[in-house]
DODO-115649 format. One line per field, with one value per atom (N, C-alpha, C, O): x, y, z; residue in one letter; residue number from 1. Coordinates in steps of 0.1 Angstrom, whole numbers, padded with zeros to 4 digits, always signed. Layout:
BEGIN
east [X ...]
north [Y ...]
up [Z ...]
aa [a ...]
i [NUM ...]
***
This chain:
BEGIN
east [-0115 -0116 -0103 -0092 -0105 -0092 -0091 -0098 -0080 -0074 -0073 -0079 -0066 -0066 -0078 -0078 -0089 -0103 -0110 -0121 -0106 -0115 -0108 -0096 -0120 -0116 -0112 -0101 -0121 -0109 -0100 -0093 -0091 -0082 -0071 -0062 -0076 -0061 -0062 -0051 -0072 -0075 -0067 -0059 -0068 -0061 -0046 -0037 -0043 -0029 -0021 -0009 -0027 -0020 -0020 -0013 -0027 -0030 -0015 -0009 -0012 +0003 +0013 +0024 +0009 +0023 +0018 +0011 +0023 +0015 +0018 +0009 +0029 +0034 +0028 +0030 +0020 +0011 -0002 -0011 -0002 -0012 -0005 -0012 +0005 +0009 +0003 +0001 -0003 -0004 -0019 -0024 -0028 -0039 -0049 -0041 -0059 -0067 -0069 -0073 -0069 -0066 -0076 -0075 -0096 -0099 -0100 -0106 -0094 -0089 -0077 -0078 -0066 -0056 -0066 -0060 -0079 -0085 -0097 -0105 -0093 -0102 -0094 -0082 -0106 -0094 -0095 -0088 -0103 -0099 -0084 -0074 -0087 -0072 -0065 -0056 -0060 -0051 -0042 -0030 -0051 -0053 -0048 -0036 -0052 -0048 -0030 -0020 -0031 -0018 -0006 +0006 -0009 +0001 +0003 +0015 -0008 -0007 +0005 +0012 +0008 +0015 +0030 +0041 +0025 +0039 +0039 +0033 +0045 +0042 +0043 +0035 +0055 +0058 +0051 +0055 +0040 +0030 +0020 +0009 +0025 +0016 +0021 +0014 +0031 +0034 +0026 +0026 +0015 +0008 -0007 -0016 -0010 -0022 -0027 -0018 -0040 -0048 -0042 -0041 -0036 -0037 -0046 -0040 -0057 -0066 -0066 -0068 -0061 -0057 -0042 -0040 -0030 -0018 -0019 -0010 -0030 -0032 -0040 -0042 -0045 -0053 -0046 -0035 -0050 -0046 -0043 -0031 -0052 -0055 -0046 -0040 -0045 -0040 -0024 -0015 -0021 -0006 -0002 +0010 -0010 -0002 +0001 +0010 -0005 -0005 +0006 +0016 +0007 +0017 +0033 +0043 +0034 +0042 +0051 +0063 +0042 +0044 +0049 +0056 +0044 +0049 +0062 +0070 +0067 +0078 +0079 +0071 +0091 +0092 +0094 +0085 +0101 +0101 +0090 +0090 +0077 +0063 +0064 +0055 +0073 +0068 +0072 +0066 +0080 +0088 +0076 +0079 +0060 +0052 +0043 +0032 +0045 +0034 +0030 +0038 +0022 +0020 +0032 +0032 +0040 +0045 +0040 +0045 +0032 +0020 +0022 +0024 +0020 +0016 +0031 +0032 +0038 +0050 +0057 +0066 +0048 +0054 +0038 +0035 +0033 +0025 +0026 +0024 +0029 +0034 +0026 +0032 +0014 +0005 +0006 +0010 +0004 +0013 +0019 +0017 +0035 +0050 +0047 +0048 +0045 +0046 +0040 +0048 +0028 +0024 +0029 +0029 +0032 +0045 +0056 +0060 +0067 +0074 +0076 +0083 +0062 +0059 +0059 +0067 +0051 +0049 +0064 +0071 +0069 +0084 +0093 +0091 +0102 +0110 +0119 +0123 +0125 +0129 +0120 +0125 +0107 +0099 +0102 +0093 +0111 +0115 +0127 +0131 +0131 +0143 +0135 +0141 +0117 +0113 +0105 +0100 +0105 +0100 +0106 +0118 +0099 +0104 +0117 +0118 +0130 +0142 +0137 +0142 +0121 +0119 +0112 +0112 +0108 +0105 +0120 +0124 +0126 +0140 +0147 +0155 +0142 +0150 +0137 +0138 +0125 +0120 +0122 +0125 +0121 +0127 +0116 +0120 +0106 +0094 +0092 +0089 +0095 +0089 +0105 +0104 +0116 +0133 +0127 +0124 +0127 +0131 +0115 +0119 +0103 +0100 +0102 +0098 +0107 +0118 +0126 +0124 +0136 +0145 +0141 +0145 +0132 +0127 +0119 +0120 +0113 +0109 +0122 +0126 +0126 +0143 +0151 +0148 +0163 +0172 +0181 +0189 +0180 +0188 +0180 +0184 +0170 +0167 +0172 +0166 +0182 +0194 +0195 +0193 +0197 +0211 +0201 +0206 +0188 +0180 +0170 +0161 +0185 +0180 +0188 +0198 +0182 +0195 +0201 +0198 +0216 +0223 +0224 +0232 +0217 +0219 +0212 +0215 +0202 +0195 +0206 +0207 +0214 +0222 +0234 +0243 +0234 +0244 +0237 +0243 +0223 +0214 +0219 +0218 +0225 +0223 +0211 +0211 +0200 +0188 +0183 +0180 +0184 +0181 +0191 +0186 +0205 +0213 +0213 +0221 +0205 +0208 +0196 +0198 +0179 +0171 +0176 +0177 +0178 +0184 +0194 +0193 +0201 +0212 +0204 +0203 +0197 +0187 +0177 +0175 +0174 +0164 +0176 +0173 +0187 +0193 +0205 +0207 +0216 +0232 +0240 +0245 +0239 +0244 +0242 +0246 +0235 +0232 +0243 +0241 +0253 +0262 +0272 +0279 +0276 +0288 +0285 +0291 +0271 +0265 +0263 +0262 +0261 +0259 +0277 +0286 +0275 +0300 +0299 +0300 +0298 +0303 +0295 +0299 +0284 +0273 +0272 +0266 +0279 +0281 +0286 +0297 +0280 +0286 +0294 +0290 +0303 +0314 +0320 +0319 +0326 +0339 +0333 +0340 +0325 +0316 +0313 +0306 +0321 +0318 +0308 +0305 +0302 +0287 +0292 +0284 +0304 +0306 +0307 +0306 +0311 +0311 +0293 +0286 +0289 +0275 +0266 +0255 +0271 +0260 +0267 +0262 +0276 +0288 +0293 +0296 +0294 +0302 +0314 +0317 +0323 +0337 +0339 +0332 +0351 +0357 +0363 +0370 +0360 +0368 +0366 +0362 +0372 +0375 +0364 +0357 +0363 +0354 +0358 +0351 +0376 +0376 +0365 +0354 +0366 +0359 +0345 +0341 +0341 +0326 +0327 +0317 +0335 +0335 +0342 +0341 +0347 +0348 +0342 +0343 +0335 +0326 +0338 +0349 +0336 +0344 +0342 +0335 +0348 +0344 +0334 +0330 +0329 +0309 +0302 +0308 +0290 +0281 +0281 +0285 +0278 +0277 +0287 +0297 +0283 +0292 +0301 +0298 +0315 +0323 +0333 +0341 +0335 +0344 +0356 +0353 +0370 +0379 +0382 +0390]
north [+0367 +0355 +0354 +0357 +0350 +0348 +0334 +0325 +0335 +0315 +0311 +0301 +0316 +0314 +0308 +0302 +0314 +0309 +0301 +0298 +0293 +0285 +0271 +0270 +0260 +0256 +0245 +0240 +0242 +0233 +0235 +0225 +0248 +0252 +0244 +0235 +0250 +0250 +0233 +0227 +0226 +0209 +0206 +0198 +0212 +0204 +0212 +0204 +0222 +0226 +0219 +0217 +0217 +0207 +0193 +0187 +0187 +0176 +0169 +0158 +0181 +0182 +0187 +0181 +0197 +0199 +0208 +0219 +0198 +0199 +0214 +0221 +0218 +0232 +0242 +0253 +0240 +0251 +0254 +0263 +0245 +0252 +0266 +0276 +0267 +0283 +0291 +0302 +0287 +0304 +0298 +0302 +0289 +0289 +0299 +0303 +0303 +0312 +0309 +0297 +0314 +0306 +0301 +0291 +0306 +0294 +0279 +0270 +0276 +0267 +0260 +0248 +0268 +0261 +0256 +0248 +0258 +0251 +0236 +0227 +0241 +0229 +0216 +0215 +0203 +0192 +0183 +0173 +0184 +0179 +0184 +0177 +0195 +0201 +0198 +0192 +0203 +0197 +0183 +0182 +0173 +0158 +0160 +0163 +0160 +0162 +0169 +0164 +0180 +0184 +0178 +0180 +0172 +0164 +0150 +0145 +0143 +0133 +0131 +0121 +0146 +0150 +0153 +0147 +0161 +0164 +0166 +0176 +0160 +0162 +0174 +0177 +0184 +0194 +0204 +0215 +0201 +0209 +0212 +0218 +0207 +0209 +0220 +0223 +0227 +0239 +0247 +0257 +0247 +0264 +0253 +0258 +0246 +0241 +0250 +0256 +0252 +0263 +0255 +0243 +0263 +0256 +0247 +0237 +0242 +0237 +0223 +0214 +0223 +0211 +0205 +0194 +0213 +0209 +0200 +0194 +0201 +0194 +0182 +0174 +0182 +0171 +0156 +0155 +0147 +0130 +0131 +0134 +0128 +0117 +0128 +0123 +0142 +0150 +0147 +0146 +0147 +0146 +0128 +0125 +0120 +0105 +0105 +0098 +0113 +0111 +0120 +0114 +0133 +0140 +0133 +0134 +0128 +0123 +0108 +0107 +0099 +0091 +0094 +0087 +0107 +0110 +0116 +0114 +0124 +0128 +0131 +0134 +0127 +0124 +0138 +0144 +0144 +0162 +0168 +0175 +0167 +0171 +0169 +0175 +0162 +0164 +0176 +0179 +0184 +0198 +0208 +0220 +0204 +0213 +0208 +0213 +0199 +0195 +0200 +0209 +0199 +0206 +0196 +0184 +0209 +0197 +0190 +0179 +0194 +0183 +0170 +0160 +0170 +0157 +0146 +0135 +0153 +0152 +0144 +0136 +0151 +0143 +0131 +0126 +0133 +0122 +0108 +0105 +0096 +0086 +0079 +0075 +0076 +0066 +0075 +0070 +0086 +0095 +0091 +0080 +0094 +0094 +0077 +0072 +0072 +0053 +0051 +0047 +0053 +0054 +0063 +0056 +0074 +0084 +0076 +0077 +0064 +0063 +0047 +0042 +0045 +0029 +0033 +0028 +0039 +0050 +0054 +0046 +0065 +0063 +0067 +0076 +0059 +0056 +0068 +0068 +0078 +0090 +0101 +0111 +0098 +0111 +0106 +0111 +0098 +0097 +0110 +0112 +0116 +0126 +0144 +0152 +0140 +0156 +0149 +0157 +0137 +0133 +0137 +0136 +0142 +0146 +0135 +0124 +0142 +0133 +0120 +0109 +0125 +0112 +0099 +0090 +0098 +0091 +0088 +0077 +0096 +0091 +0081 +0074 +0080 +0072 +0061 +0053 +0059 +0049 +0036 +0036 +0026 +0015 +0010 +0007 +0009 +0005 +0013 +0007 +0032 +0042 +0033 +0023 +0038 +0036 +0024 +0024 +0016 -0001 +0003 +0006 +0003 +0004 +0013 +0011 +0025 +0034 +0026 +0024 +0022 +0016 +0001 -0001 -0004 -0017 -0007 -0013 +0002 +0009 +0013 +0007 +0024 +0030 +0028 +0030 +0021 +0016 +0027 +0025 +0040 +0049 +0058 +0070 +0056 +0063 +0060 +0066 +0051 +0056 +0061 +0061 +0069 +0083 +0090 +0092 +0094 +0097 +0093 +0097 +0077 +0074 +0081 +0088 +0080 +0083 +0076 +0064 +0083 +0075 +0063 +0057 +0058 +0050 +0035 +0023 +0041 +0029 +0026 +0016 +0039 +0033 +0027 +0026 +0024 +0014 -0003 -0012 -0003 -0016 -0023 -0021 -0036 -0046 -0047 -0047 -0049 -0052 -0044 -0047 -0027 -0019 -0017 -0014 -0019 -0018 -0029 -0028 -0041 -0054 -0048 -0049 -0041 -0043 -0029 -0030 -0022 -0008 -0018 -0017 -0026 -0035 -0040 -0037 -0049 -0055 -0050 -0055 -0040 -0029 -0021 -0023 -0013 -0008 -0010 -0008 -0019 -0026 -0006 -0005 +0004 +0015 +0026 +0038 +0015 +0019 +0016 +0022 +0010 +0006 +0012 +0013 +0017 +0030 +0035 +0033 +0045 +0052 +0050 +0058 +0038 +0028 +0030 +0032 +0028 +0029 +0039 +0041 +0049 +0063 +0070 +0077 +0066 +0070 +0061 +0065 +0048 +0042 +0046 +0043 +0051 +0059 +0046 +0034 +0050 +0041 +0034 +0034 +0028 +0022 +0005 -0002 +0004 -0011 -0006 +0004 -0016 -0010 -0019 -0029 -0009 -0020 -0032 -0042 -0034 -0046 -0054 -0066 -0051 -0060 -0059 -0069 -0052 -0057 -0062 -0067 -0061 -0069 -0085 -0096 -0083 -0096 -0107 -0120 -0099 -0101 -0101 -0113 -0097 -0092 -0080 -0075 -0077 -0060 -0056 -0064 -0044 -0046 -0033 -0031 -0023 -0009 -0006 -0014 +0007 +0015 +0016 +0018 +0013 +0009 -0003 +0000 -0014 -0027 -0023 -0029 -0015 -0011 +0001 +0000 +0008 +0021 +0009 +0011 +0000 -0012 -0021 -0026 -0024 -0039 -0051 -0050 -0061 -0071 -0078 -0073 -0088 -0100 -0102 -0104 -0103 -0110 -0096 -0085 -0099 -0087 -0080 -0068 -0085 -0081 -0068 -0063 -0066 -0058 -0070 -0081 -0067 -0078 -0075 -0066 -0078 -0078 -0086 -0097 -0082 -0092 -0102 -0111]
up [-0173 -0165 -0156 -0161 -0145 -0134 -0134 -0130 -0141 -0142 -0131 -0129 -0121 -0106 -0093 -0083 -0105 -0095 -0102 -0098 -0116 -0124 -0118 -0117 -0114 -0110 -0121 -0120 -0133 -0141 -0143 -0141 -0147 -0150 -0142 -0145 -0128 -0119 -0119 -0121 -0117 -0117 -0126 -0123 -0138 -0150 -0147 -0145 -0147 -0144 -0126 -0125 -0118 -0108 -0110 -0103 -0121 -0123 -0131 -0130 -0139 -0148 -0138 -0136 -0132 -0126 -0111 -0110 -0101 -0087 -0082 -0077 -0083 -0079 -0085 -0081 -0094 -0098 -0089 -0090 -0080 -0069 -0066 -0065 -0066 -0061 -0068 -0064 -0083 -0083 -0084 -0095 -0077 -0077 -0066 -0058 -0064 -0056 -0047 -0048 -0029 -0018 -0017 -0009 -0024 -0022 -0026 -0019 -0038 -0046 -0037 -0033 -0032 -0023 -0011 -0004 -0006 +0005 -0003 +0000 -0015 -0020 -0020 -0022 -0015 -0011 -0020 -0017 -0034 -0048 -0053 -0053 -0057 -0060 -0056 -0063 -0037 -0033 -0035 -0038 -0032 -0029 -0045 -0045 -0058 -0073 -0074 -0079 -0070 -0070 -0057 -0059 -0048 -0043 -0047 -0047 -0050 -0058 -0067 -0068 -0076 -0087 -0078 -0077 -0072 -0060 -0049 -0046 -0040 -0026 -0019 -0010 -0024 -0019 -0026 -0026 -0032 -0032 -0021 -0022 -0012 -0002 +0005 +0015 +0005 +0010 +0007 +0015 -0005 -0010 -0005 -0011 +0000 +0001 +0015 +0022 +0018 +0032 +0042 +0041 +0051 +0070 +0068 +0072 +0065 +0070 +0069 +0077 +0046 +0043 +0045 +0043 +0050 +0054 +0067 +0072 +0070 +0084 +0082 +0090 +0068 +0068 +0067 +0061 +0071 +0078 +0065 +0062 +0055 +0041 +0030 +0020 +0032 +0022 +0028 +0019 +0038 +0045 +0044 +0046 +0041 +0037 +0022 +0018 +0015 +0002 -0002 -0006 -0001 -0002 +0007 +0000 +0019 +0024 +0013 +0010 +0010 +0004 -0011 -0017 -0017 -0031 -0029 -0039 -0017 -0015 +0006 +0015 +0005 +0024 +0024 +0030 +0021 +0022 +0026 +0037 +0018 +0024 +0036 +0043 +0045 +0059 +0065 +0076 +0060 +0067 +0065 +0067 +0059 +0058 +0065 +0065 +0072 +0081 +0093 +0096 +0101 +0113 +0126 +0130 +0128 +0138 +0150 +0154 +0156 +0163 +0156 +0162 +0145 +0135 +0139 +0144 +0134 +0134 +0147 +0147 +0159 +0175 +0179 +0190 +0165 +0168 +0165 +0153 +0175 +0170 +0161 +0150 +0163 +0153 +0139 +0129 +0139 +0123 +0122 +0119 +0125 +0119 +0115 +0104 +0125 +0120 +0110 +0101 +0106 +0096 +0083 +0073 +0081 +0075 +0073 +0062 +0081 +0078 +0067 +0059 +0074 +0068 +0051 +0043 +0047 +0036 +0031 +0024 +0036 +0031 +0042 +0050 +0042 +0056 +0054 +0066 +0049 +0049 +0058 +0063 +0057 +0064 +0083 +0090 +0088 +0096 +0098 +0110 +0090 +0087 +0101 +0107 +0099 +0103 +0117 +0124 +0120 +0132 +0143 +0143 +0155 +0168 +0171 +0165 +0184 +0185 +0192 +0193 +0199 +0205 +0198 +0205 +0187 +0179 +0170 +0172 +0163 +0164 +0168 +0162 +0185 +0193 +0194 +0203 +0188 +0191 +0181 +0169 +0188 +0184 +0170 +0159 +0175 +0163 +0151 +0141 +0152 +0144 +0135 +0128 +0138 +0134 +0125 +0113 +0131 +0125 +0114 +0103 +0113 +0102 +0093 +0081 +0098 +0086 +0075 +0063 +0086 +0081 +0066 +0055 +0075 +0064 +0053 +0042 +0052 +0044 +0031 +0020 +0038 +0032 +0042 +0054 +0039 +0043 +0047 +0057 +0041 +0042 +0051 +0050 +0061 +0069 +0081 +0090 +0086 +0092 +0096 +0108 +0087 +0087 +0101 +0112 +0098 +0106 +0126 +0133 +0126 +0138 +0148 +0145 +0162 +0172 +0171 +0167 +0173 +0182 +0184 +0177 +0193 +0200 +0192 +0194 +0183 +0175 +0159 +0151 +0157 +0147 +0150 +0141 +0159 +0169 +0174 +0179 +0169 +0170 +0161 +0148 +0168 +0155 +0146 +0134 +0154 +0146 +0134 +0122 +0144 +0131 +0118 +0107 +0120 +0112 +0102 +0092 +0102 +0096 +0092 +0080 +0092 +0087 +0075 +0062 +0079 +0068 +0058 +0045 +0063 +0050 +0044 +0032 +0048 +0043 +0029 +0018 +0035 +0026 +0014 +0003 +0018 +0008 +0018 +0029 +0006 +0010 +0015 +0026 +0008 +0007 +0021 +0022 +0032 +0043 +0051 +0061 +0052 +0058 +0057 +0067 +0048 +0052 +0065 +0075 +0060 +0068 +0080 +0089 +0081 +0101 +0103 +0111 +0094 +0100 +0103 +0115 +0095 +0101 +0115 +0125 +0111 +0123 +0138 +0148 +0140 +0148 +0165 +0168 +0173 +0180 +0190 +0190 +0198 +0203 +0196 +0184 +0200 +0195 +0185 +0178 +0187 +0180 +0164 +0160 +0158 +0142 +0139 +0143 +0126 +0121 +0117 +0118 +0111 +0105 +0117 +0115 +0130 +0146 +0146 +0143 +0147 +0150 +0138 +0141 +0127 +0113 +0114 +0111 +0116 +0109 +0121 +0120 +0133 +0144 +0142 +0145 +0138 +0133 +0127 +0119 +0132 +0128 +0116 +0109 +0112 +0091 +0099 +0111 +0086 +0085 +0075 +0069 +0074 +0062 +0049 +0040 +0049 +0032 +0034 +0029 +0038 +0034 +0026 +0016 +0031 +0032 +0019 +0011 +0016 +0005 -0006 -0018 -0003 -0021 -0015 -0003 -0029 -0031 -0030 -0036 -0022 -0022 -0038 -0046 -0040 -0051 -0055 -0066 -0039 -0039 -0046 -0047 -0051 -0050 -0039 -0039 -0027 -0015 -0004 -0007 +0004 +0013 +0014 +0011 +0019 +0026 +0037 +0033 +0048 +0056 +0058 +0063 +0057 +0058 +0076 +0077]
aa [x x x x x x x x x x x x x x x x x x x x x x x x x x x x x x x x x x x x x x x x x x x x x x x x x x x x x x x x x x x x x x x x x x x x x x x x x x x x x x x x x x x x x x x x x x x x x x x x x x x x x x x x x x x x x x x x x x x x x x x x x x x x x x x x x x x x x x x x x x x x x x x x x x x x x x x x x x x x x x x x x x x x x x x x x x x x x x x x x x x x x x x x x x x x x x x x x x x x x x x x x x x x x x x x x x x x x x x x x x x x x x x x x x x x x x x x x x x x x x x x x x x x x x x x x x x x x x x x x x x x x x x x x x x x x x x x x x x x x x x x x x x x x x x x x x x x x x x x x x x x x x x x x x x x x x x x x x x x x x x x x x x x x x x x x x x x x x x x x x x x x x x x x x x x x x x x x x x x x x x x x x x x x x x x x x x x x x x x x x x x x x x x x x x x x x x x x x x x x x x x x x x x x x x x x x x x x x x x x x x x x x x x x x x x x x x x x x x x x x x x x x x x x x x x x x x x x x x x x x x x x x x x x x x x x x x x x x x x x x x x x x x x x x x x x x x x x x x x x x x x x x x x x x x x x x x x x x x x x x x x x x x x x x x x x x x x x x x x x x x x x x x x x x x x x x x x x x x x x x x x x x x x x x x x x x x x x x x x x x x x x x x x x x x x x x x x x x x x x x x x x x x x x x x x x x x x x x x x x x x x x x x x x x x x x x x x x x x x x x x x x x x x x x x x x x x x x x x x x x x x x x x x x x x x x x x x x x x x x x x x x x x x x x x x x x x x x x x x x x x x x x x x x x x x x x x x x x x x x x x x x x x x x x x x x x x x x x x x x x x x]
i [1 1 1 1 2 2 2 2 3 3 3 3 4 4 4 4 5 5 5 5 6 6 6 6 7 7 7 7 8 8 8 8 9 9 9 9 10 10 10 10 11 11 11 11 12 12 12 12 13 13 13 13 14 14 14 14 15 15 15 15 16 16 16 16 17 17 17 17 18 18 18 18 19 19 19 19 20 20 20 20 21 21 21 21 22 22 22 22 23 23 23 23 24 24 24 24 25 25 25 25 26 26 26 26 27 27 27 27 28 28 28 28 29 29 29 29 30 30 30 30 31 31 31 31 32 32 32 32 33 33 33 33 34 34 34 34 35 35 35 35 36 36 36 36 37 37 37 37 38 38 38 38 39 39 39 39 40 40 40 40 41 41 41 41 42 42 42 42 43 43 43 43 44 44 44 44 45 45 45 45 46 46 46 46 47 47 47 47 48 48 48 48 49 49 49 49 50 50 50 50 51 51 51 51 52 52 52 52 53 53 53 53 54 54 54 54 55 55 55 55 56 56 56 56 57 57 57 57 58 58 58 58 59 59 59 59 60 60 60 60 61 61 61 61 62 62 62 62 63 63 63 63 64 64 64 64 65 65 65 65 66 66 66 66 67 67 67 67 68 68 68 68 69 69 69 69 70 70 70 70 71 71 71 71 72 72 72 72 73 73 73 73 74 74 74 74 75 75 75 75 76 76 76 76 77 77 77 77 78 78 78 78 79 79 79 79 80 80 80 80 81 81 81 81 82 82 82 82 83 83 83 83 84 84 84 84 85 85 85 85 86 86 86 86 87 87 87 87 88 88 88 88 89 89 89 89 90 90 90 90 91 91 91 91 92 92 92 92 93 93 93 93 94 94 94 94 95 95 95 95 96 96 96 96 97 97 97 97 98 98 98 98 99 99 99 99 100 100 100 100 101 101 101 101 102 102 102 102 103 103 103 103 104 104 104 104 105 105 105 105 106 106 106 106 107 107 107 107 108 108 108 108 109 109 109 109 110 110 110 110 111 111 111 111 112 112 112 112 113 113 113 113 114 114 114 114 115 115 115 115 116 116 116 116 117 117 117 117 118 118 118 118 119 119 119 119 120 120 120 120 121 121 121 121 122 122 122 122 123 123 123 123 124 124 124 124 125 125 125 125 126 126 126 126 127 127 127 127 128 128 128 128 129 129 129 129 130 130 130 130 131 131 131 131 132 132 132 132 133 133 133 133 134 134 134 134 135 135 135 135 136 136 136 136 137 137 137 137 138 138 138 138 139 139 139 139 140 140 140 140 141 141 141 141 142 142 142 142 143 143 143 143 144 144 144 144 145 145 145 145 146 146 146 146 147 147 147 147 148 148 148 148 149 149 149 149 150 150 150 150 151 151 151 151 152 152 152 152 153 153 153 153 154 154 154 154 155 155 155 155 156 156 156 156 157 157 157 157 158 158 158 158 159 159 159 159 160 160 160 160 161 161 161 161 162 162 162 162 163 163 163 163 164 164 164 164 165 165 165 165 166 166 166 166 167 167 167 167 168 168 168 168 169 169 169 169 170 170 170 170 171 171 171 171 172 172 172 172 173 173 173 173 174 174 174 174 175 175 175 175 176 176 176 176 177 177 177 177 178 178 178 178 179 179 179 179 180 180 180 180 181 181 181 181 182 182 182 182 183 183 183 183 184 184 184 184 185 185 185 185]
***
C-alpha cells in the first residue's frame, strides 16, 4: 500500500500536522479536502499544495489567516490584487508584508493592516508610516508599534510629534514611563 495515495491516511496525517502534505501524492496535494485540512493546521502548508489549489480564493484565506507567511506562496497576481490583499490583511495584517509596493502605499489596504496587527507598519511605505492616522491606529492595535513608527519615520517629524503632537526621543519610547502606557516627556 502507498501511504502517499491513501486518502485517509494523508487526511488524518495533515489533519495533525499540516506539513505532511509534502510527502502526500500530487494527486492528493490537488485534492481541496486535504489541502483546505492541512492548511487549516498550517498555513505554510500551502507551499506543497497543486498550482491549482495555491491559487485558490477560499484555500489562500484560510491558509493566509492561520499564518501571514502563506502569502510568499501565493500567486503574485493575487498579491497585486486589491480586493485580495484587503481582504488578506483584514484577516492578518502582517500578510500586508508580501503585497505589491503599490498597495503598501495604499492608504485603506495600510490602515486596515495596521488595525488588524499593529506591527504591520513595519510594512507600510514610507510615506504612510509617517501618517498620523495610520500610526495612531497601529498604537492603538499593539503599543510595540511605536518604536518602529520612530525609527521608520521618514523626515525629520517624530511619531511621538505626530501621535502626541510633541517631540520626545526614542529612549522615551524603548522605556515604559510610570503609566502603563508609551510616554513622552
Amino acid at each position: 500500500m502507498e501511504v502517499q495515495n491513501n486518502y485517509d491516511i494523508v487526511l488524518t496525517a495533515v489533519g495533525q500536522h499540516g506539513m505532511a502534505l509534502s510527502s502526500a501524492s500530487a494527486s492528493l496535494r490537488g485534492n481541496k479536502e486535504i489541502v483546505l485540512t492541512a492548511v487549516r493546521n498550517n498555513g505554510l502548508s500551502l507551499k506543497f499544495a497543486s498550482p491549482e489549489l495555491g491559487s485558490d480564493r477560499d484555500v489562500l484565506r484560510i491558509a493566509i489567516r492561520q499564518n501571514h507567511d502563506a502569502a510568499k506562496y501565493t500567486n503574485p497576481r493575487l498579491m497585486a490584487d486589491r480586493d485580495f490583499v484587503l481582504e488578506a490583511v483584514i484577516r492578518n495584517g502582517l500578510a500586508l508584508q508580501y503585497a505589491t509596493d503599490d498597495l503598501q502605499a495604499d492608504r485603506v489596504v495600510v490602515l486596515s493592516a495596521v488595525t488588524e496587527n499593529g506591527l504591520a507598519l513595519e510594512y507600510a511605505s514610507p510615506q504612510l508610516r509617517g501618517d498620523r492616522e495610520v500610526v495612531q491606529a497601529a498604537v492603538s492595535e499593539n503599543s510595540n508599534a511605536l518604536p518602529l513608527a520612530l525609527m521608520k519615520t521618514p523626515g525629520k517629524q517624530s511619531t511621538c510629534d505626530l501621535v502626541f503632537g510633541r517631540m520626545c526621543s526614542l529612549g522615551d519610547f524603548m522605556q515604559k514611563g510610570r503609566k502603563s502606557r508609551w510616554s513622552c516627556s
